[in-house]
PQR file of N, CA, C, O and H, with PARSE charges and radii, in Angstrom:
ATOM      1  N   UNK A   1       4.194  -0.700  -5.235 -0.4000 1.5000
ATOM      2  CA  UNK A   1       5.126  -0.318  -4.191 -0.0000 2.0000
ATOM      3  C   UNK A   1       5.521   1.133  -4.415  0.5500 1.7000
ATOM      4  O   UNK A   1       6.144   1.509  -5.408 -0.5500 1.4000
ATOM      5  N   UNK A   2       5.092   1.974  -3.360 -0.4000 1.5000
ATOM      6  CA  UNK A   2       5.941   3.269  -3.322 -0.0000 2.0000
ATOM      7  C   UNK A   2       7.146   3.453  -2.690  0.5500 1.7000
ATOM      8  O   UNK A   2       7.402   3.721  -1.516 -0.5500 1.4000
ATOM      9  H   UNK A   2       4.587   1.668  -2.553  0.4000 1.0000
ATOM     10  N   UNK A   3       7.954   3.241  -3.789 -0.4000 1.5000
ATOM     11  CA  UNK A   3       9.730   3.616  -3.564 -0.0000 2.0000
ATOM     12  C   UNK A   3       9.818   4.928  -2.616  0.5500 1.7000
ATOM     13  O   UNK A   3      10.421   4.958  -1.544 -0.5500 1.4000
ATOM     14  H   UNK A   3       7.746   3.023  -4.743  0.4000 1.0000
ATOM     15  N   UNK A   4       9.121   5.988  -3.191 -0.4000 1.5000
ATOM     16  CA  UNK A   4      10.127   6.899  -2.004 -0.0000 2.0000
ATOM     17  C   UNK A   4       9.313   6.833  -0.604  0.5500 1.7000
ATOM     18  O   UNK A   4       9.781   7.523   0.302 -0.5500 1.4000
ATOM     19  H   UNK A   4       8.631   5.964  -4.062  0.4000 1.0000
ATOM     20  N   UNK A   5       8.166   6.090  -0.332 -0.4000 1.5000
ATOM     21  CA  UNK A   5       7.599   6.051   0.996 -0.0000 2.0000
ATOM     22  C   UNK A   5       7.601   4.776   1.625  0.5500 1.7000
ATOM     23  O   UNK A   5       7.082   4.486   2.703 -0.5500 1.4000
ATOM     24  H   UNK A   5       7.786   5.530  -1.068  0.4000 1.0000
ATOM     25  N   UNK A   6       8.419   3.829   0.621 -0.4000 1.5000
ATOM     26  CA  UNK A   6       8.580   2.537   1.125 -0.0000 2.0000
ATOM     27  C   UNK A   6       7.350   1.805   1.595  0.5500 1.7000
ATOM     28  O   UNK A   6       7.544   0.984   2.492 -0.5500 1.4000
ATOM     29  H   UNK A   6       8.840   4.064  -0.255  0.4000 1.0000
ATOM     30  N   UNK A   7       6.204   1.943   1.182 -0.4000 1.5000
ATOM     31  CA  UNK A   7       4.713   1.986   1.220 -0.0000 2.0000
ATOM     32  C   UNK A   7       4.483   0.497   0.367  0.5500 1.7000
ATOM     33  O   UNK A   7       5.157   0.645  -0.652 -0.5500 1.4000
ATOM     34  H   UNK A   7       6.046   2.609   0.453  0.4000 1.0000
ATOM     35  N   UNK A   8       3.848  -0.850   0.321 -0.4000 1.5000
ATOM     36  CA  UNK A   8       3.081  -1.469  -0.464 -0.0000 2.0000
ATOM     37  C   UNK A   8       1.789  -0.631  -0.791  0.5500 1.7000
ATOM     38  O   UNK A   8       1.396   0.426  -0.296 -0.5500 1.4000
ATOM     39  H   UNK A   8       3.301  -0.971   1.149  0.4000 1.0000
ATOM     40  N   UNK A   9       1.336  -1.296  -1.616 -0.4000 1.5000
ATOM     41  CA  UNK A   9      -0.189  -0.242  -1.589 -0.0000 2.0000
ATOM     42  C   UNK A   9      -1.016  -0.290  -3.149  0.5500 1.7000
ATOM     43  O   UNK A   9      -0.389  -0.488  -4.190 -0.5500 1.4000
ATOM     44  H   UNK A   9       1.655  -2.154  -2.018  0.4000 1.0000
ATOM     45  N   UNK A  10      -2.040  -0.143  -3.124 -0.4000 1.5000
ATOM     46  CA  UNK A  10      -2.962  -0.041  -4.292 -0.0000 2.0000
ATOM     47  C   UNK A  10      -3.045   0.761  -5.237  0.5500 1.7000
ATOM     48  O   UNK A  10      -3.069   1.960  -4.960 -0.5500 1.4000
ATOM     49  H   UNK A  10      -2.549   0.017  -2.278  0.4000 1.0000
ATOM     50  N   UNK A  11      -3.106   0.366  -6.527 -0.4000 1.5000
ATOM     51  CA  UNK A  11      -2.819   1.774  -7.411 -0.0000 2.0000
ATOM     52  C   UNK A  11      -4.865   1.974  -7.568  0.5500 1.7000
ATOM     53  O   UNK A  11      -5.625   1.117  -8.019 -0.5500 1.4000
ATOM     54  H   UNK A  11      -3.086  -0.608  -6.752  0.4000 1.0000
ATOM     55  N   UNK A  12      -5.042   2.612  -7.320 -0.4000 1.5000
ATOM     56  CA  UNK A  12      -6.554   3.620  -7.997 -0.0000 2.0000
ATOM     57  C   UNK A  12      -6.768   4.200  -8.779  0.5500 1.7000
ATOM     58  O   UNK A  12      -7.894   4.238  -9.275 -0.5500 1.4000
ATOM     59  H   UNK A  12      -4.425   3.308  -6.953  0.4000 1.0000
ATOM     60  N   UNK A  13      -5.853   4.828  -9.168 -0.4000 1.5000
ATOM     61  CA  UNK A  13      -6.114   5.480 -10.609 -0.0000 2.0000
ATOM     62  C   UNK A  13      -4.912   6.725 -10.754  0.5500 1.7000
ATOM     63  O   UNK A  13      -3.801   6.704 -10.224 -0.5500 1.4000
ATOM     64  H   UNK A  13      -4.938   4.797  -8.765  0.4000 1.0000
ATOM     65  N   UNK A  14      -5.322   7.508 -11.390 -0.4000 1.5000
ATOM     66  CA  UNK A  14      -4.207   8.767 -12.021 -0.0000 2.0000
ATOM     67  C   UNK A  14      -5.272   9.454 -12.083  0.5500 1.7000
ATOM     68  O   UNK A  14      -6.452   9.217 -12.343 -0.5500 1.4000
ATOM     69  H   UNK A  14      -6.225   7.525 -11.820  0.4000 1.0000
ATOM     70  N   UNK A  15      -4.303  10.888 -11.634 -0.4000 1.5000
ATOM     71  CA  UNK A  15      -4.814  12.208 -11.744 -0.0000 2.0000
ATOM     72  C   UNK A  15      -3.662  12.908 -12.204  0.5500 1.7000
ATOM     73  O   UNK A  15      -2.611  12.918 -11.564 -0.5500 1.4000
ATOM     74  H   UNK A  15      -3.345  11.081 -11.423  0.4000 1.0000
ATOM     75  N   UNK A  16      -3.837  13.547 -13.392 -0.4000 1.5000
ATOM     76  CA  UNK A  16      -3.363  14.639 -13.867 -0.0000 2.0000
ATOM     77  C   UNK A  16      -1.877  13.487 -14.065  0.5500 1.7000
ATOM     78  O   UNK A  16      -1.996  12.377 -14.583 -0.5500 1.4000
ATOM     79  H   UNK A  16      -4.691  13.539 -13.912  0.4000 1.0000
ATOM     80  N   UNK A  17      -0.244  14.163 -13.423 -0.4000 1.5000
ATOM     81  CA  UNK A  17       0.677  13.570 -13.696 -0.0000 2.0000
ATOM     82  C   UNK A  17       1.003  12.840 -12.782  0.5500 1.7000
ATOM     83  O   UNK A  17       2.214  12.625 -12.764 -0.5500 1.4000
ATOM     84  H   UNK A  17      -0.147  15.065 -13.002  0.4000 1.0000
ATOM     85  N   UNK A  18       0.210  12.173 -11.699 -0.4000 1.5000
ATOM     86  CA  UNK A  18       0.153  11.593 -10.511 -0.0000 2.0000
ATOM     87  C   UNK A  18      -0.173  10.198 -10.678  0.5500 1.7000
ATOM     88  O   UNK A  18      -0.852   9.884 -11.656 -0.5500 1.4000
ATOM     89  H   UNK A  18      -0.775  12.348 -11.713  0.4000 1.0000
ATOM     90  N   UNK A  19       0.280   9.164  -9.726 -0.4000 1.5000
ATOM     91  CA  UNK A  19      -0.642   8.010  -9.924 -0.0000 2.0000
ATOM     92  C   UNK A  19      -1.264   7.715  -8.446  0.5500 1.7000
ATOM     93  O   UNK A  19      -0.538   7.877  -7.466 -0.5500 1.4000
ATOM     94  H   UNK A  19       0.832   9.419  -8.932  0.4000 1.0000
ATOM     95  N   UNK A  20      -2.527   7.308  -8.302 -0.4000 1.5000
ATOM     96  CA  UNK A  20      -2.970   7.820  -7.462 -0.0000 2.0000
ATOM     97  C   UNK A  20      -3.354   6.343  -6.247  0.5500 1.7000
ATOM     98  O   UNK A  20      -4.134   5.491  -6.672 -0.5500 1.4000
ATOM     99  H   UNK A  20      -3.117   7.176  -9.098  0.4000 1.0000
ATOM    100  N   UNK A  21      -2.806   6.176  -4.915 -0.4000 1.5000
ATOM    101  CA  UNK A  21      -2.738   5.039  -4.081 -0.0000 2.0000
ATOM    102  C   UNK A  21      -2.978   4.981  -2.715  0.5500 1.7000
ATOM    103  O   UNK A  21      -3.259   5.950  -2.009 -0.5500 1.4000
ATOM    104  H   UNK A  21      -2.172   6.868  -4.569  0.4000 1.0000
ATOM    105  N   UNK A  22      -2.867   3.862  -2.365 -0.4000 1.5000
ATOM    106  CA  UNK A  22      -3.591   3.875  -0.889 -0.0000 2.0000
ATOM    107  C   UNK A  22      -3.146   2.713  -0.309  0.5500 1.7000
ATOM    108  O   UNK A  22      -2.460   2.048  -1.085 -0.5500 1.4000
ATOM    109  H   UNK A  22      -2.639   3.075  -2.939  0.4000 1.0000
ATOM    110  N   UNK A  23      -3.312   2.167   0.928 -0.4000 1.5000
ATOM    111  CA  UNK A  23      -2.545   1.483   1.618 -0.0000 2.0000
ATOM    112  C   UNK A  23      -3.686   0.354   1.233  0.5500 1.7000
ATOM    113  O   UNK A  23      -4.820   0.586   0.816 -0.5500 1.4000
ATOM    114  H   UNK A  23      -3.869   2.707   1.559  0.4000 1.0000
ATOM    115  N   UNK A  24      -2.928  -1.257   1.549 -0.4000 1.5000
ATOM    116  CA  UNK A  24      -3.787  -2.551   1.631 -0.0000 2.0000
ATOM    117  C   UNK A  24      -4.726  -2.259   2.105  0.5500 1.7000
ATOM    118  O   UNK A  24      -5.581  -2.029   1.250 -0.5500 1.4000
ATOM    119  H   UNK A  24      -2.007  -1.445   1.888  0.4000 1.0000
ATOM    120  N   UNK A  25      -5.145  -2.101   3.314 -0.4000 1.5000
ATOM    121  CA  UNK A  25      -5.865  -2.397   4.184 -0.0000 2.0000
ATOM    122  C   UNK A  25      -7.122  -1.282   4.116  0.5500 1.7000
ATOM    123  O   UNK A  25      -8.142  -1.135   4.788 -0.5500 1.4000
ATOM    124  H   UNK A  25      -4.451  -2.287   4.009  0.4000 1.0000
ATOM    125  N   UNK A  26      -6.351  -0.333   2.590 -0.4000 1.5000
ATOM    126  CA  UNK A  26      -7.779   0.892   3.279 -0.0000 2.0000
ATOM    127  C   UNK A  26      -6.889   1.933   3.538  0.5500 1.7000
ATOM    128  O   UNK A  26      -5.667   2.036   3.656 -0.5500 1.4000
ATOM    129  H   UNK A  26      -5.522  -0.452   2.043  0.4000 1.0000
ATOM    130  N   UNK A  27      -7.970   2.764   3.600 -0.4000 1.5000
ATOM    131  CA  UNK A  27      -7.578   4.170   4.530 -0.0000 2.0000
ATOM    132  C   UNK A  27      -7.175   5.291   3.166  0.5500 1.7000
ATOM    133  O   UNK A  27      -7.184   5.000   1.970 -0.5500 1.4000
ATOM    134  H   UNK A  27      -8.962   2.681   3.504  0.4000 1.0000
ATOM    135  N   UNK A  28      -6.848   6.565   3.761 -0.4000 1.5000
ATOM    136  CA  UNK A  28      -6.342   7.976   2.874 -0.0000 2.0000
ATOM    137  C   UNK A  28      -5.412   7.244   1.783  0.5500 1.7000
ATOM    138  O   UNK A  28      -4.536   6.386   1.890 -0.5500 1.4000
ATOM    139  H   UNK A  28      -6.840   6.802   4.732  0.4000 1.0000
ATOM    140  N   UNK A  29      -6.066   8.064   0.484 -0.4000 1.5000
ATOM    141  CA  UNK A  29      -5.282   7.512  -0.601 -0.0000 2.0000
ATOM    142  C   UNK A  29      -4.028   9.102  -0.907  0.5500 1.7000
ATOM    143  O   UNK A  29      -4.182  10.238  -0.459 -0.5500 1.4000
ATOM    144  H   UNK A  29      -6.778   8.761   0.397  0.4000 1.0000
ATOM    145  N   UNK A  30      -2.804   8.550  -1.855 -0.4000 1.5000
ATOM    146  CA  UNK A  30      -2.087   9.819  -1.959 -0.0000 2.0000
ATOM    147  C   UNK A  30      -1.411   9.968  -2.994  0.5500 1.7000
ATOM    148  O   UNK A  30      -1.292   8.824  -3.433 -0.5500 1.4000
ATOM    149  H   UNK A  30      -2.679   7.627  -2.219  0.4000 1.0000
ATOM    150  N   UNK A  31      -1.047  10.450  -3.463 -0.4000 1.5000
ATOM    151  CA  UNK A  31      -0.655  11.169  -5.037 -0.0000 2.0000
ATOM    152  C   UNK A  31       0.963   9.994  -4.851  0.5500 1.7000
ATOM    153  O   UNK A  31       1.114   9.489  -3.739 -0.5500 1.4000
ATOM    154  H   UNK A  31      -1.144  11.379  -3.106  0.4000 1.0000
ATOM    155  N   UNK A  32       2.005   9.672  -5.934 -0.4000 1.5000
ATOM    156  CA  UNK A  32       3.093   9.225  -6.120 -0.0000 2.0000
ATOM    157  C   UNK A  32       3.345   9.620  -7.435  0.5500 1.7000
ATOM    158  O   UNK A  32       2.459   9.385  -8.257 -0.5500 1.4000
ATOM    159  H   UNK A  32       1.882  10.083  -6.838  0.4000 1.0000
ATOM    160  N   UNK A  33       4.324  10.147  -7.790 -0.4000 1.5000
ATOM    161  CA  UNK A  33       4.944   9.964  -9.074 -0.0000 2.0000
ATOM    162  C   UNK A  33       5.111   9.088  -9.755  0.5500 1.7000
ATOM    163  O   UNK A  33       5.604   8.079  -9.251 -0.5500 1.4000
ATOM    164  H   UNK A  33       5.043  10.338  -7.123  0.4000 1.0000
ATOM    165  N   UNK A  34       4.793   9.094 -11.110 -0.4000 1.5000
ATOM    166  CA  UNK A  34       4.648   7.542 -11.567 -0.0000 2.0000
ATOM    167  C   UNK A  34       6.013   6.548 -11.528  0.5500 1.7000
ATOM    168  O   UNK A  34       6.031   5.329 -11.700 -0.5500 1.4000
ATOM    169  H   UNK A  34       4.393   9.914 -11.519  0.4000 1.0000
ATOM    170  N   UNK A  35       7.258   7.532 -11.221 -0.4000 1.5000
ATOM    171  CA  UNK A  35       8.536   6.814 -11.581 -0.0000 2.0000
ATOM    172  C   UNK A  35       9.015   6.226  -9.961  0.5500 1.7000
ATOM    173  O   UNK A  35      10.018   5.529  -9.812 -0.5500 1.4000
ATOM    174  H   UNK A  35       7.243   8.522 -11.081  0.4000 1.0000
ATOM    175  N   UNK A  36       8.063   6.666  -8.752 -0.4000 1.5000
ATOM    176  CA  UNK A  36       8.275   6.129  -7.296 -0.0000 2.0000
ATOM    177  C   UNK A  36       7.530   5.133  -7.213  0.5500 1.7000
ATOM    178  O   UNK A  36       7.571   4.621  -6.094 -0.5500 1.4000
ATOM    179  H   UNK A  36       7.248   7.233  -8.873  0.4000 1.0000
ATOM    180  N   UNK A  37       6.544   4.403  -8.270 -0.4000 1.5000
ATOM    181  CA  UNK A  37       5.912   3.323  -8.473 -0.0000 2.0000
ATOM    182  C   UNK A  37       6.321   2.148  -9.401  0.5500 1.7000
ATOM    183  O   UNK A  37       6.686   2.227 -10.574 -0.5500 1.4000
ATOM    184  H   UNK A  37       6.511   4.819  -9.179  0.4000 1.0000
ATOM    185  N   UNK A  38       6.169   0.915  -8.541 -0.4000 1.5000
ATOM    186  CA  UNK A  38       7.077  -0.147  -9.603 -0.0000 2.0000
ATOM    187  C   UNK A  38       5.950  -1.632  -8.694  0.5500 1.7000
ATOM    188  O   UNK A  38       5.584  -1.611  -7.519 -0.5500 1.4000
ATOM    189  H   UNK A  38       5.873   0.851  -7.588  0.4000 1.0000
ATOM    190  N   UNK A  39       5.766  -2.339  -9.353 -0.4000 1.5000
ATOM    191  CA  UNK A  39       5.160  -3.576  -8.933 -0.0000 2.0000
ATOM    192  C   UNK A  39       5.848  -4.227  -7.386  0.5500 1.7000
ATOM    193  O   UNK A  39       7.049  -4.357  -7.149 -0.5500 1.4000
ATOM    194  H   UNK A  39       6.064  -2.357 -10.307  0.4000 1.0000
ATOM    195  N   UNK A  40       4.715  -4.566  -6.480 -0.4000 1.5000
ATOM    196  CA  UNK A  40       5.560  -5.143  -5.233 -0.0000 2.0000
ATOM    197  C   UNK A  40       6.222  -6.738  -5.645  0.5500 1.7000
ATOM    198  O   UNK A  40       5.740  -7.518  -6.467 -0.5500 1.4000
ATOM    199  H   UNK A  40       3.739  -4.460  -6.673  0.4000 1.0000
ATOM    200  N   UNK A  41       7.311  -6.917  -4.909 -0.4000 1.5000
ATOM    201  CA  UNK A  41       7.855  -8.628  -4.866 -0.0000 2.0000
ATOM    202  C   UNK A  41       6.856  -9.232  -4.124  0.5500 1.7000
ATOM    203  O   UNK A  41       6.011  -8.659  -3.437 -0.5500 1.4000
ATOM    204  H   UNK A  41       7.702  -6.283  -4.242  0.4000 1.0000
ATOM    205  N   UNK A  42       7.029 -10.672  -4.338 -0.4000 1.5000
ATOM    206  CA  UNK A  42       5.813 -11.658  -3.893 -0.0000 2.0000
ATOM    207  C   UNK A  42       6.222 -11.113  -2.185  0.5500 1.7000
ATOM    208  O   UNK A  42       5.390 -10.667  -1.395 -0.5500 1.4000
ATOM    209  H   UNK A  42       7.716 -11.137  -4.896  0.4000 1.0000
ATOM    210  N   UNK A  43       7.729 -11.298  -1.901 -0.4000 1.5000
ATOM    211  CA  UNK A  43       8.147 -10.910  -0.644 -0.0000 2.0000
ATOM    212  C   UNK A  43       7.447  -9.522   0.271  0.5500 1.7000
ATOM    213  O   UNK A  43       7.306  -9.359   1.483 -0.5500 1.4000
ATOM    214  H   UNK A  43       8.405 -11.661  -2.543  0.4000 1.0000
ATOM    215  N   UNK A  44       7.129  -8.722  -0.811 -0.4000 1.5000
ATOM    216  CA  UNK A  44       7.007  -7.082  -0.217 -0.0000 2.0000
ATOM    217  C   UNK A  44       5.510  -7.706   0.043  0.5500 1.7000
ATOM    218  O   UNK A  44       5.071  -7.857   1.183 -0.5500 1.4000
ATOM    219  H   UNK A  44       7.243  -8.854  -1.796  0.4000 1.0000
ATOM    220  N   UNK A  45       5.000  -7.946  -0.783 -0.4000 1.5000
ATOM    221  CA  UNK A  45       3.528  -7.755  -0.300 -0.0000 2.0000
ATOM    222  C   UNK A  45       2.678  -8.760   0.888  0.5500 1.7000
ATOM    223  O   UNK A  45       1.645  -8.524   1.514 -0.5500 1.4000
ATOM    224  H   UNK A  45       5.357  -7.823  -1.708  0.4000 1.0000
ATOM    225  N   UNK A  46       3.664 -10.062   0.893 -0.4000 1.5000
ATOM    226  CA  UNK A  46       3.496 -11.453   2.273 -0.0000 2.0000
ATOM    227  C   UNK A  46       3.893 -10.553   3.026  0.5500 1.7000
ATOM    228  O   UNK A  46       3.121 -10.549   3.985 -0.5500 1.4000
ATOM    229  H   UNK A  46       4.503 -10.254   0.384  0.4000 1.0000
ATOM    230  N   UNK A  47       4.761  -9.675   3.165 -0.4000 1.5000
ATOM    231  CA  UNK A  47       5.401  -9.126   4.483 -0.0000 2.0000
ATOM    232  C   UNK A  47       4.063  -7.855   4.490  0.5500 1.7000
ATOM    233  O   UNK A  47       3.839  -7.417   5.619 -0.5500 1.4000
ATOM    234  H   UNK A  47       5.388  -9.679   2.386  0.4000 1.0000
ATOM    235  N   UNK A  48       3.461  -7.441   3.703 -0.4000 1.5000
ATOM    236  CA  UNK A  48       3.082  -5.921   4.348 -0.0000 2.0000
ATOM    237  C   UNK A  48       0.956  -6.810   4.932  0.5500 1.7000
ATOM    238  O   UNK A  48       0.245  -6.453   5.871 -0.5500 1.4000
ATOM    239  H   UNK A  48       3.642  -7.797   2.786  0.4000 1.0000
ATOM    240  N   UNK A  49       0.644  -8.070   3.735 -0.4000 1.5000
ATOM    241  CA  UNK A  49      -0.386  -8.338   4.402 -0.0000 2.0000
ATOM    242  C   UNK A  49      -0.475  -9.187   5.483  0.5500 1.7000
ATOM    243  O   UNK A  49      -1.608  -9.463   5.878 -0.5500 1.4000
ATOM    244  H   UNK A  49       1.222  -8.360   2.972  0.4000 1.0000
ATOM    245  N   UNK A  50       0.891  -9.864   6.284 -0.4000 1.5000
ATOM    246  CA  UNK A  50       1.054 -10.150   7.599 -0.0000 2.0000
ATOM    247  C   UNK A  50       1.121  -8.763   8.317  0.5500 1.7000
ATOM    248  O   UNK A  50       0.374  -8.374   9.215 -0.5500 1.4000
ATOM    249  H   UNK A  50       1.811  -9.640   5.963  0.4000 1.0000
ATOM    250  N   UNK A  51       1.649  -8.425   8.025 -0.4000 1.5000
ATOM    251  CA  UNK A  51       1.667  -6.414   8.876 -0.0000 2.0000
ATOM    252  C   UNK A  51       0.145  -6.307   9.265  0.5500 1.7000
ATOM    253  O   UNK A  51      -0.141  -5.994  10.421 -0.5500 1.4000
ATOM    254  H   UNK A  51       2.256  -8.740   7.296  0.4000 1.0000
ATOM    255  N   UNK A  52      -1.051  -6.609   8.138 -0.4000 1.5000
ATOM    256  CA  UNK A  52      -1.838  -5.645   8.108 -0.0000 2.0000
ATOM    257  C   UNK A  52      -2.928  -6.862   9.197  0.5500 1.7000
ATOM    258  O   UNK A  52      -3.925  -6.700   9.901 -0.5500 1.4000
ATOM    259  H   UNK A  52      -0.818  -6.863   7.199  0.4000 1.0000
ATOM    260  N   UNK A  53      -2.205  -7.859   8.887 -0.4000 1.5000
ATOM    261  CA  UNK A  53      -3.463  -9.688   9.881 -0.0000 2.0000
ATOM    262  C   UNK A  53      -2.927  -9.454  11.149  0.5500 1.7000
ATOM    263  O   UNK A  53      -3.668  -9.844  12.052 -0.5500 1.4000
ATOM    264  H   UNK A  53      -1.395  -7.991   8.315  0.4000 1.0000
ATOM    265  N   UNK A  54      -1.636  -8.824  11.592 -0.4000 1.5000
ATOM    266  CA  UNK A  54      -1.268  -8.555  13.105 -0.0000 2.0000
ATOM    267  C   UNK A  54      -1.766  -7.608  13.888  0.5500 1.7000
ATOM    268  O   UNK A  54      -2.310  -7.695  14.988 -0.5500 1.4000
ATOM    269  H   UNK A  54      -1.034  -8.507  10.859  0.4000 1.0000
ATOM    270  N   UNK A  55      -1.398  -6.209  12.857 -0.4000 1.5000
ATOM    271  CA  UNK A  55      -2.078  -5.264  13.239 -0.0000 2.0000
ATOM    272  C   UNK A  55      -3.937  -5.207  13.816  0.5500 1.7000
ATOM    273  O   UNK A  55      -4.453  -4.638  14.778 -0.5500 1.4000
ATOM    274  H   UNK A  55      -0.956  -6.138  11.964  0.4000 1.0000
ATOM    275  N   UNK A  56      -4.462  -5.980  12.834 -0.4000 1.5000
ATOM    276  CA  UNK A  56      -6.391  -6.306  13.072 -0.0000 2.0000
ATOM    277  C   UNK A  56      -6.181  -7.387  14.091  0.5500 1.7000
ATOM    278  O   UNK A  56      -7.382  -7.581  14.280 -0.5500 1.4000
ATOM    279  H   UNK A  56      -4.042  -6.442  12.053  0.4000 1.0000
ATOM    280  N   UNK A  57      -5.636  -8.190  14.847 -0.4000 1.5000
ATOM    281  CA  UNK A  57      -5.276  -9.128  15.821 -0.0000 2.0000
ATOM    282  C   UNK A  57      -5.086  -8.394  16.842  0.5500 1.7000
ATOM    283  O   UNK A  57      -5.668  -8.856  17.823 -0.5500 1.4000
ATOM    284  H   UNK A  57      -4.660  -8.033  14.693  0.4000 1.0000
ATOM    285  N   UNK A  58      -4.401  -7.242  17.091 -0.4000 1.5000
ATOM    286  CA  UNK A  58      -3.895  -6.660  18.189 -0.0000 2.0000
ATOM    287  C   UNK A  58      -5.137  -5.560  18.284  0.5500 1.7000
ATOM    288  O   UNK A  58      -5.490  -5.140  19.386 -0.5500 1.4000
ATOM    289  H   UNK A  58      -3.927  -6.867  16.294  0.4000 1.0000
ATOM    290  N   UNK A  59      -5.646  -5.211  17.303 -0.4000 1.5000
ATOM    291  CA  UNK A  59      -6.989  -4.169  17.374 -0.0000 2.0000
ATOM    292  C   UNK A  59      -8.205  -5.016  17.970  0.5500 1.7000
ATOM    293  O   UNK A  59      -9.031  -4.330  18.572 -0.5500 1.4000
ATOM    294  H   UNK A  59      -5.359  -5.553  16.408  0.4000 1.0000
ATOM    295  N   UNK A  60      -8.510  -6.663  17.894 -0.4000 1.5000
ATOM    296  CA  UNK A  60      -8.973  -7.342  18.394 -0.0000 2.0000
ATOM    297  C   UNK A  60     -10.169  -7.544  17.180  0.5500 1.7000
ATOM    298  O   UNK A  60     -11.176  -8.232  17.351 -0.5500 1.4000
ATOM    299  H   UNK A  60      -7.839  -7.220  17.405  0.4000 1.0000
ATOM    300  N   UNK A  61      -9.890  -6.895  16.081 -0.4000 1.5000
ATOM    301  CA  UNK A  61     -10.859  -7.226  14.556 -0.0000 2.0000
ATOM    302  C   UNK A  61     -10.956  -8.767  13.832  0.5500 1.7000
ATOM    303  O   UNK A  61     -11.895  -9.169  13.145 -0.5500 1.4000
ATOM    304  H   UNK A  61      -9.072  -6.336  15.942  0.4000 1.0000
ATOM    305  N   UNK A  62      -9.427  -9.688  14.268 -0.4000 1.5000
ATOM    306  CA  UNK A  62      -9.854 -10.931  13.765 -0.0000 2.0000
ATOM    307  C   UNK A  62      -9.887 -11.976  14.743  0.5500 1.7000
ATOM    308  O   UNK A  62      -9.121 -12.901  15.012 -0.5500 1.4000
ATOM    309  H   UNK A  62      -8.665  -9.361  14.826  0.4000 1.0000
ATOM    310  N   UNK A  63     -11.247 -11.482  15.317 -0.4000 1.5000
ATOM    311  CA  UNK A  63     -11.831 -12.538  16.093 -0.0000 2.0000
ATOM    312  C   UNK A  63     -13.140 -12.494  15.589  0.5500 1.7000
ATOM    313  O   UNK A  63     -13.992 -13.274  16.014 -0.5500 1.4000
ATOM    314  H   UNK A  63     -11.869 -10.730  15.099  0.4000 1.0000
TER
END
């Protein structure tokens, strides 16, 4: 979870003093400070991969 972007999201790796992430679903990854990173709640992350099954529903991807 990125605290200051209020973001769920994937950690990928570290660069330099960065830790380095990207959204569920994919897409542009982006630098966070390691101290704006903290593990998501079971809650944060049901809520962001319903976000991401509505969103591909309304794009017409889960059919």
């Amino acid at each position: 979870m990125d605290v200051a972007l209020g973001r769920v999201c994937v950690v990928m790796g570290r660069e330099g003093p960065y830790v380095q992430l990207r959204p569920l679903g994919g897409g542009r990854e982006w630098d966070a400070r390691p101290e704006d990173v903290r593990p998501a709640t079971a809650a944060e992350q049901l809520s962001a991969k319903v976000a991401e099954v509505n969103a591909n529903a309304v794009r017409g991807w889960g059919r």
